[in-house]
SESE-319937 format. One line per 2 residues: number of its first residue (from 1); their letters; for each residue x, y, z of N, C-alpha, C. Coordinates in steps of 0.001 Angstrom, whole numbers, plus 500000, padded with zeros to 6 digits. Example, Ala and Ser with C-alpha at 12.3 -4.5 7.8 and 13.67 -1.06 7.14 Angstrom:
2
1	as	513190,494310,507800,512300,495500,507800,513200,496700,507800  512850,497750,507080,513670,498940,507140,512900,500030,507870
This chain:
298
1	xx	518603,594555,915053,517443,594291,914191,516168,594258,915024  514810,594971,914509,514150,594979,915549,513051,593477,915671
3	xx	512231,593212,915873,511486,592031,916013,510433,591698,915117  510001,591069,914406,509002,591000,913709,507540,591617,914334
5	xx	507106,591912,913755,505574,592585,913859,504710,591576,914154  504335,590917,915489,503422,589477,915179,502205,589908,916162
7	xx	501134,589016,916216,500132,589006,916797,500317,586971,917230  500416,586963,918574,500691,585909,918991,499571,584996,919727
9	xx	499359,583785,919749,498478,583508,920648,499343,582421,922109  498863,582163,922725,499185,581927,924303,498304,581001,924872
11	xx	498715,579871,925664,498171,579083,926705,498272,578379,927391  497425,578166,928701,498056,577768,930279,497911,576709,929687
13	xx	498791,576000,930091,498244,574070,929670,497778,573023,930707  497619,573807,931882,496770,572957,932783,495474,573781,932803
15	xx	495599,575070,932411,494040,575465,932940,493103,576144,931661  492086,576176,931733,491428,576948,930763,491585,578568,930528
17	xx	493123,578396,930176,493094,580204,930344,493936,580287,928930  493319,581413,928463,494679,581661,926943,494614,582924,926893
19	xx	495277,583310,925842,495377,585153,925719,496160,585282,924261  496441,586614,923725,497316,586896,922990,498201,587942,923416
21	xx	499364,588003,922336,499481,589360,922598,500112,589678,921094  500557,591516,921230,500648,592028,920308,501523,592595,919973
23	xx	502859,592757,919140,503804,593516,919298,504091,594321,918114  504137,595717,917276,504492,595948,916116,505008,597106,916220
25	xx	506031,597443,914750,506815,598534,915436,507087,599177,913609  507257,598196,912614,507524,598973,911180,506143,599348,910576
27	xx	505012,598225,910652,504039,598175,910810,503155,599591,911302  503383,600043,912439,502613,600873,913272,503278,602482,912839
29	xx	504655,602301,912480,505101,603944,911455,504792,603753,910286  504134,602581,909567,503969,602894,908098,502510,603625,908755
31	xx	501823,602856,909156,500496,603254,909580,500309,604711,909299  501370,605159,910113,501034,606797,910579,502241,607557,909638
33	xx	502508,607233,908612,503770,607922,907392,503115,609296,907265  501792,609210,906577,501380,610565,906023,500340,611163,907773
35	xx	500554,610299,908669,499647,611073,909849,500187,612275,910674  499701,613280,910959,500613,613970,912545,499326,614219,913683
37	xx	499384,613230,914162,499068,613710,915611,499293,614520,916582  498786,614858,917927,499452,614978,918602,499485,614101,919581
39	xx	500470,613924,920251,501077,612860,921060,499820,612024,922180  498906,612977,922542,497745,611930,923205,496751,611455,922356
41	xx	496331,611936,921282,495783,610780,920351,496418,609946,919611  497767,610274,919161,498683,609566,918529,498556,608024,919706
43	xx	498619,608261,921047,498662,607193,921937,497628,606476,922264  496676,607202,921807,495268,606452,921945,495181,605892,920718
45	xx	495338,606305,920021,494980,605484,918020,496329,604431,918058  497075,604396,919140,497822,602923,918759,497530,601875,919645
47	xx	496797,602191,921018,495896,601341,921597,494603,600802,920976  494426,601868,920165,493375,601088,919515,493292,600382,918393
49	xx	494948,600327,917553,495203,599026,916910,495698,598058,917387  496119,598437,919003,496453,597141,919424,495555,596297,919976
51	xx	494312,597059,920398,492985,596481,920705,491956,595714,919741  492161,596311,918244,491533,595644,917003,492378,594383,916913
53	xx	493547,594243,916895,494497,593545,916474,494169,592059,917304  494319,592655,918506,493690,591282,919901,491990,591183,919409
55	xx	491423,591769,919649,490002,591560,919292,489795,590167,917930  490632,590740,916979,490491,589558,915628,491448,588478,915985
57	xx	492454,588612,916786,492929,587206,917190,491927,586477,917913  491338,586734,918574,489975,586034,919379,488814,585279,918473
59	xx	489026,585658,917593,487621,585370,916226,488505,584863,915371  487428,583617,914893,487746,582764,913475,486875,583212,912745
61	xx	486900,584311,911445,486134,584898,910832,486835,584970,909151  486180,585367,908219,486690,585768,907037,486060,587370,906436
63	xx	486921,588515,906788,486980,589423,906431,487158,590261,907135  486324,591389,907684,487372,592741,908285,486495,592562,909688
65	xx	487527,593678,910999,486959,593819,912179,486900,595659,912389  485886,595817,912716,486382,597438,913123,485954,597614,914404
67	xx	487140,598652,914944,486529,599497,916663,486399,600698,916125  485301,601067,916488,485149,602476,916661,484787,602785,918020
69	xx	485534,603859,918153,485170,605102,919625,484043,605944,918885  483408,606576,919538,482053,607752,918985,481909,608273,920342
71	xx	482965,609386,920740,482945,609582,921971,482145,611470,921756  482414,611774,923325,481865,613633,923159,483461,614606,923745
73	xx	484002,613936,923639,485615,614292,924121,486308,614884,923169  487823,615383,923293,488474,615943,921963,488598,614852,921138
75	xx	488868,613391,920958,488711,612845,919764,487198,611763,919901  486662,613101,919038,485261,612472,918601,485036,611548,917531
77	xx	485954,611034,917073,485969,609877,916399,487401,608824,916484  487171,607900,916659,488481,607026,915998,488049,605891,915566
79	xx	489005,605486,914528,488273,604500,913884,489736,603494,913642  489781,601909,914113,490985,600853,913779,490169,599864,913306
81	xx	490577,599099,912217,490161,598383,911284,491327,597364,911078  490871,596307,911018,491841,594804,911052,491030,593547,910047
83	xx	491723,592980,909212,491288,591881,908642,491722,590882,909701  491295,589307,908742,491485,588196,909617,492691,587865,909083
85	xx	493805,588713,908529,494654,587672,908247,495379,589494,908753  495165,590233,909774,495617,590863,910526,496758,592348,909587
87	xx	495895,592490,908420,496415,593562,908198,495637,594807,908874  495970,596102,908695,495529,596907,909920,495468,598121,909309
89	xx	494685,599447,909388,494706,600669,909142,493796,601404,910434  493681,602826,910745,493166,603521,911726,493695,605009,911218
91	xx	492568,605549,911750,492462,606815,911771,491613,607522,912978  491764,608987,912893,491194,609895,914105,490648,611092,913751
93	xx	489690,611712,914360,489156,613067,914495,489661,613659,916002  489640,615005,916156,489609,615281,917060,489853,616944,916987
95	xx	489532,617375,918125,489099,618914,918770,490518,619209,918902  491232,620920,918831,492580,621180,918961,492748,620651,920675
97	xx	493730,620239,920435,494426,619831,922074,495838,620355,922440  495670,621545,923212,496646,621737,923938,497807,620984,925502
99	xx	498853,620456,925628,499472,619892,926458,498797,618219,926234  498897,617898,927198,498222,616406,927491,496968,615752,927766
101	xx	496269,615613,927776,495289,615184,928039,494911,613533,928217  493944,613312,929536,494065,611831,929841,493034,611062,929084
103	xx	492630,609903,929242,491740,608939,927885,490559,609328,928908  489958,609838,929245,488762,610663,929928,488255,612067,929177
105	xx	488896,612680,929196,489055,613904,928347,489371,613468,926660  489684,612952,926317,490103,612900,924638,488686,611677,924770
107	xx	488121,610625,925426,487160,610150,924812,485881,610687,925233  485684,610986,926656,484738,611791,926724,483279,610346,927261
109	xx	482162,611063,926944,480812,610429,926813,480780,609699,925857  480050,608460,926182,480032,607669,924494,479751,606346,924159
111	xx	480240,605849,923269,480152,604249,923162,481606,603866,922023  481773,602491,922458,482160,601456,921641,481576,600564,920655
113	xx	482105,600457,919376,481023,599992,918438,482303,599123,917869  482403,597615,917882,482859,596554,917380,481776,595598,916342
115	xx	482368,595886,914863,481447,595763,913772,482828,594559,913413  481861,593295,913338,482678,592151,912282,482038,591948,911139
117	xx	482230,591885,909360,481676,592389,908459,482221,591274,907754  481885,590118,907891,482191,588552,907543,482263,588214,906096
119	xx	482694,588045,905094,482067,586938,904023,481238,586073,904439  480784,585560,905373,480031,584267,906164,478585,585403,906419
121	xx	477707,585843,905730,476794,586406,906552,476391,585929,908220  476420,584867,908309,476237,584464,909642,476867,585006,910700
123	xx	478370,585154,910099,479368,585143,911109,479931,587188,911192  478749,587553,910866,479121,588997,910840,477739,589165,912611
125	xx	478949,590347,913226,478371,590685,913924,478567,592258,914729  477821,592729,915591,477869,594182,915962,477427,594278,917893
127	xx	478834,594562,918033,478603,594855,919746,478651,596270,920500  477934,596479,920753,477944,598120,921504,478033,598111,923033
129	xx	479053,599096,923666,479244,598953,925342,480151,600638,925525  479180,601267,926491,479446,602551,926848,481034,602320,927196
131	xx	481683,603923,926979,483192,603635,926927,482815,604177,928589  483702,602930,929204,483696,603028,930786,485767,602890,931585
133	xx	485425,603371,932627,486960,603396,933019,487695,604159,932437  489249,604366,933132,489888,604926,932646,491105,605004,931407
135	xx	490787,604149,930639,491237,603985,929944,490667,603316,928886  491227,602747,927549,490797,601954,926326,490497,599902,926738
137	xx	491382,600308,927609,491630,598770,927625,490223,598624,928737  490137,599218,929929,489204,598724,930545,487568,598760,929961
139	xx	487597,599654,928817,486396,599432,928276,486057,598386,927329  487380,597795,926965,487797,596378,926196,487090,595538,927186
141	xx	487659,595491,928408,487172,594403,929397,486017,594350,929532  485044,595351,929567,483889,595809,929731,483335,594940,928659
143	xx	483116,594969,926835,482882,594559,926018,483018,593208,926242  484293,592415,926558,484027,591136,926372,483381,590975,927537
145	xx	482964,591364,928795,482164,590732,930117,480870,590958,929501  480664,591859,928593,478790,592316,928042,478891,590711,926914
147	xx	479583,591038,925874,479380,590211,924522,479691,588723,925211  480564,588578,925606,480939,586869,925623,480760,586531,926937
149	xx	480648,587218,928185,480417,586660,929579,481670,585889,929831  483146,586345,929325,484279,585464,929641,484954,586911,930372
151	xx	485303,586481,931375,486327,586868,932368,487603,587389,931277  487989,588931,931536,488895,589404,930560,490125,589878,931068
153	xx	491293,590398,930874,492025,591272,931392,493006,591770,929869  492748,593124,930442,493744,593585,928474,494736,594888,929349
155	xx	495815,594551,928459,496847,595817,928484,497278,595998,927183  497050,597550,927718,497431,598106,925704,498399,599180,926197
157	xx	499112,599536,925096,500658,600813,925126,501214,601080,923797  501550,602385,923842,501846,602713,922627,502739,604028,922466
159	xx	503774,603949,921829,504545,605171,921926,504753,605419,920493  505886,606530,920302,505952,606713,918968,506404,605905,917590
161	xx	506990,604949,918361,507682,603758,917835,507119,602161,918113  506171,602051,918734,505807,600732,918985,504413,600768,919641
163	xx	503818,599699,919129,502508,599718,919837,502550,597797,920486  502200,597843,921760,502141,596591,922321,500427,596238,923042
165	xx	499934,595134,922985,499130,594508,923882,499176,592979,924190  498279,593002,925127,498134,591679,925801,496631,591537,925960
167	xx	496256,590405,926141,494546,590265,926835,495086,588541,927271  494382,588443,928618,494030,587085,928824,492974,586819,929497
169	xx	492379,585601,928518,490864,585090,928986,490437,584235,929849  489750,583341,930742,489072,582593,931459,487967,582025,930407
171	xx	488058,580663,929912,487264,580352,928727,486791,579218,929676  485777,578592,929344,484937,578008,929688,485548,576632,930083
173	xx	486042,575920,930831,486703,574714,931106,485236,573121,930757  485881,572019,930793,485410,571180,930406,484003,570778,931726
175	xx	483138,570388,931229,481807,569803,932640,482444,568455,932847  481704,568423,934149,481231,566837,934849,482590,566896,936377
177	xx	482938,565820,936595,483085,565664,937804,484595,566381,937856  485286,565998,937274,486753,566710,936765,486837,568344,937202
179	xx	486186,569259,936431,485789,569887,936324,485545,570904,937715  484804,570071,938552,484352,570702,939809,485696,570167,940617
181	xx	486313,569165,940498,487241,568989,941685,488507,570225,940950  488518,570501,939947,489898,571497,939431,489230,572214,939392
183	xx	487980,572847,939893,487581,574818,940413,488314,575255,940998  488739,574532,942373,489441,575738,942871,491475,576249,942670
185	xx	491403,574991,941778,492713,575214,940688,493107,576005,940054  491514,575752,938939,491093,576990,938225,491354,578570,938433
187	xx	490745,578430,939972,490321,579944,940604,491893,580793,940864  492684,579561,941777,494039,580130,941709,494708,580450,940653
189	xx	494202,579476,939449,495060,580013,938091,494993,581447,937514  493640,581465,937605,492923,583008,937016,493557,584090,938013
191	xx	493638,584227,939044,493440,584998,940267,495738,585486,940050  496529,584056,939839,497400,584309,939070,497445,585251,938034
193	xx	496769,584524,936780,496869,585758,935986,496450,586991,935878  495477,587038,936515,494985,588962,937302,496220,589146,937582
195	xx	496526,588659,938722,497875,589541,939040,498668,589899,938286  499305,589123,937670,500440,589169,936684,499703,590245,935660
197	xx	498837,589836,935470,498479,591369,933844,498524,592750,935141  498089,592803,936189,497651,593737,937141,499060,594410,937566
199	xx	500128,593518,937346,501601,593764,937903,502206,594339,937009  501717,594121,935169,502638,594535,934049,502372,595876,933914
201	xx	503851,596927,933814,503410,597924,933469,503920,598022,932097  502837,598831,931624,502760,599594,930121,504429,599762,929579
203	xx	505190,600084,930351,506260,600331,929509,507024,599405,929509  506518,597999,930333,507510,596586,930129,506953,596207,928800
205	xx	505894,596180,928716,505190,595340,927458,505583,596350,926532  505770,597683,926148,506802,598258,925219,508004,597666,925088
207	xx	508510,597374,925998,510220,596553,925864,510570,595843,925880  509715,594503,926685,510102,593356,926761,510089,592357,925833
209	xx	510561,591510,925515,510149,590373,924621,508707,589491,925247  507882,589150,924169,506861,589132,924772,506966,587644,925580
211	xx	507456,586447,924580,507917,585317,924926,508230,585124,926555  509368,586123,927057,510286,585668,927968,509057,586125,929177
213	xx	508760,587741,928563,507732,588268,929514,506279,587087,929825  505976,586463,929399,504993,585350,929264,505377,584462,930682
215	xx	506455,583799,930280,507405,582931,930879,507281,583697,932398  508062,584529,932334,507901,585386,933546,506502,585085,934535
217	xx	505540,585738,933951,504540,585679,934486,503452,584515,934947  503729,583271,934281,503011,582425,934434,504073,581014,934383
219	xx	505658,581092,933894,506354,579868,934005,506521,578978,933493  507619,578886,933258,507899,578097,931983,507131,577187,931699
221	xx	506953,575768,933036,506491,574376,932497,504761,575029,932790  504469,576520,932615,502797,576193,932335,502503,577090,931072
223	xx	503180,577910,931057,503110,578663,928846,503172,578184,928111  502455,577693,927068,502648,577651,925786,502266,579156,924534
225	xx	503862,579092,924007,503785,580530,922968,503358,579916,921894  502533,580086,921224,502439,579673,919424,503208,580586,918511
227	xx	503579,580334,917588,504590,581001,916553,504004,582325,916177  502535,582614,915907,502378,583853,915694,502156,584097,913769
229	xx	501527,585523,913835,501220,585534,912569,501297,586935,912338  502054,587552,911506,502566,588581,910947,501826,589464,910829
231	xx	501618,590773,911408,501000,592028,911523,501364,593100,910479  500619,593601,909581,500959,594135,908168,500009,595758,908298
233	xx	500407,597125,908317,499454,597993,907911,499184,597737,906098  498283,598290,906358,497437,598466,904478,496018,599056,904430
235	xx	496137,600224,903780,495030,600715,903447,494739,600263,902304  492972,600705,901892,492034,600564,900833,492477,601194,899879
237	xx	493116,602741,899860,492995,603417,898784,494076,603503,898150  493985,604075,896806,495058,604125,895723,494575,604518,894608
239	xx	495789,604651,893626,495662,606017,892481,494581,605556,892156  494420,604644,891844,493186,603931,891079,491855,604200,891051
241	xx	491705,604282,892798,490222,604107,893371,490146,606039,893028  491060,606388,893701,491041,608038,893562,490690,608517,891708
243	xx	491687,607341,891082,491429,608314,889875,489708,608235,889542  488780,607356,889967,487724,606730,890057,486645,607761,889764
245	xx	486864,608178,891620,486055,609515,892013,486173,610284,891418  487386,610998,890707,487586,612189,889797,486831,612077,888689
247	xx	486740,610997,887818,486098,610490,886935,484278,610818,887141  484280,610287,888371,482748,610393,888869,482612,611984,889029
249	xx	483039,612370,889362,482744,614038,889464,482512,614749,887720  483377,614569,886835,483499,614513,885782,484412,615970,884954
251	xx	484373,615356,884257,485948,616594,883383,485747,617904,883728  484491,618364,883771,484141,620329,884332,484888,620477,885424
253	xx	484325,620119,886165,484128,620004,887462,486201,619837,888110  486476,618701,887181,488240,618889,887583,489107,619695,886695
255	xx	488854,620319,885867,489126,620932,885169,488956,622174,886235  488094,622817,886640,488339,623855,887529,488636,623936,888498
257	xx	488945,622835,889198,490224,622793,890559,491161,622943,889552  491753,622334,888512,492970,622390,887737,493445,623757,887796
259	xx	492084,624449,887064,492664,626177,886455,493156,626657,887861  492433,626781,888961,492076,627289,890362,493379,626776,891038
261	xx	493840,625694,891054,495131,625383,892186,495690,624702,891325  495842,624740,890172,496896,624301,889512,497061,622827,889360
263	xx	496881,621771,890399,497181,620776,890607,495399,620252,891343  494941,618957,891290,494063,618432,892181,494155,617154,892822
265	xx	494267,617469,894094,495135,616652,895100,494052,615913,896281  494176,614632,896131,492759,613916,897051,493801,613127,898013
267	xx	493002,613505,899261,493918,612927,900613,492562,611375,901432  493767,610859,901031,492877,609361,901475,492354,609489,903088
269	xx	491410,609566,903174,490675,609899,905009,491300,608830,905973  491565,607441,905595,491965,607073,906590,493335,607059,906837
271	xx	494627,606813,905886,495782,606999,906042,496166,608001,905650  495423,609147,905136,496050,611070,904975,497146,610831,903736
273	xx	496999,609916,902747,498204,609835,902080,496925,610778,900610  498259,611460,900134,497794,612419,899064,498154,611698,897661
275	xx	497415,612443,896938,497245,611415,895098,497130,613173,894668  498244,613141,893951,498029,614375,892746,497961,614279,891475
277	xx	497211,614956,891528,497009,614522,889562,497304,616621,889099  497867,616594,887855,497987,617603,887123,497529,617487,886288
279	xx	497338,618699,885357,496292,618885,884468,496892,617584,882952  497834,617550,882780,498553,616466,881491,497365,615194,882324
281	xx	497814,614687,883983,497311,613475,884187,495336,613267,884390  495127,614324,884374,493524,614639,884244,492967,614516,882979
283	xx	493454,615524,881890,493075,614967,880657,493535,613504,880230  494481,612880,880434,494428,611227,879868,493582,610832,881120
285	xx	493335,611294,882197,492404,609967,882792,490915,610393,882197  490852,611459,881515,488956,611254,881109,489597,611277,879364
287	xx	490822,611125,878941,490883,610456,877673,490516,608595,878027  490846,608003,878332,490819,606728,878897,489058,606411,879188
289	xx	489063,605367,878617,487815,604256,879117,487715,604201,880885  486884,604975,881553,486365,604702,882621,486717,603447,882920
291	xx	487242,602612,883989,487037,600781,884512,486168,601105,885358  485971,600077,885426,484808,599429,886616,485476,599226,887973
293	xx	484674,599898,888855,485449,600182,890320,484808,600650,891223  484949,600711,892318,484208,601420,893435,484580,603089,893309
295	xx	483956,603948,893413,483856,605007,893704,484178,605726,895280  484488,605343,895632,485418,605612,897033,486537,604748,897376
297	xx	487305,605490,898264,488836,605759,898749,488966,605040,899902  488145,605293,900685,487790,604574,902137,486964,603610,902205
């Protein structure tokens, strides 16, 4: 049986250090049911739900988180999107790619754009940080040293079957006299966990249990695991919203995709999942009272 899909949180209990991590695996193939990649963006678009995923464990917020890449590379867009109660969707653009290509080449020139889009107007916010290093994660690190000035370390991985991360932070420890005599405690603690994230490779955190792997790295009597909270894909769209737009276009107008291809078929942009309607289900949806609804899918 494989493991639940969780997003976990983590912490040293002598020092000011915590982290999460990320593990999902039914979750991350519903994601991609109607997607086909190819295998190096497929690997980059699951780092980058495992990077949304850690990002909203970090924040006490009410409503959605998005990363976007906006790179000049073969994938000139990607886009992972996470609520606070950690359901998840993502999608990608990108230029034909032949063989492999490294996260240099597929992102290219560019930026990172982390948009939090709150119910709390207050608590909505927007961080931008050039995509730097070689990889997703080090431009993660990059972001939180710009936005929060907290000491970061992230590992992200992702194969066809599982997407994993980790991040651990250096958060601000308590003032006054305490404080300064446990700096250089502190310093060894952190300088610990560098290593240990610096030591994990990508394909342990694919396999390992994250728990034991924790343990491992930092020891029993100083981890604390918290129970964790269930990682869910789910997109926005459905027959509904789709039958919407058709509506908005209006009966001419689908009526001649009808005659023309027989069938008129709308593919949801971020999860590629298709809605067909035939000509029987076109005429009852503009027989039917219009509802009240948003007019887009995405």
């Amino acid at each position: 049986m494989s493991p639940p899909d969780l997003v976990r949180r983590f912490v040293l209990e002598r020092h000011p250090i915590r982290g999460h991590a990320v593990r999902m695996s039914a979750a991350w193939q519903s994601l991609r049911e109607h997607q086909d990649y190819p295998p190096a963006v497929q690997q980059l678009l699951g780092e980058a739900v495992g990077a949304v995923l850690l990002l909203a464990a970090t924040l006490k917020f009410d409503g959605s988180l998005t990363l976007q890449l906006q790179g000049k590379g073969l994938v000139n867009l990607l886009v992972a999107q996470c609520t606070h109660d950690f359901k998840v969707r993502a999608m990608a653009r990108h230029d034909p790619i032949g063989g492999e290509a490294g996260f240099r080449v597929l992102a290219g020139e560019g930026q990172i754009v982390v948009t939090v889009e709150a119910t709390d107007r207050a608590s909505s916010y927007q961080g931008v940080v050039p995509i730097t290093g070689n990889s997703l994660a080090e431009s993660l690190e990059a972001y939180f040293q710009q936005s929060e000035q907290l000491p970061t370390r992230v590992l992200l991985a992702a194969s066809a079957g599982v997407v994993a991360g980790m991040l651990v932070q250096r958060i601000p420890g308590a003032g006054g006299t305490q404080a300064q005599l446990d700096a250089a405690a502190l310093e060894a603690a952190w300088k610990k966990a560098d290593a240990a994230m610096s030591g994990l490779a990508p394909g342990q955190l694919l396999e390992d249990d994250v728990e034991q792997r924790l343990v491992d790295m930092f020891g029993v009597d100083e981890v604390r695991v918290f129970s964790g909270h269930d990682v869910q894909f789910e997109c926005r769209c459905s027959r509904e919203r789709v039958a919407n737009v058709l509506r908005s276009l209006g009966v001419e107008e689908v009526r001649s995709v009808i005659a023309e291809q027989g069938t008129c078929t709308v593919t949801c942009e971020f999860c590629q999942k298709p809605y067909k309607f035939d000509a029987i289900d076109v005429e009852h949806l503009f027989d039917e009272a219009a509802p009240r609804g948003s007019n887009t899918i995405n």
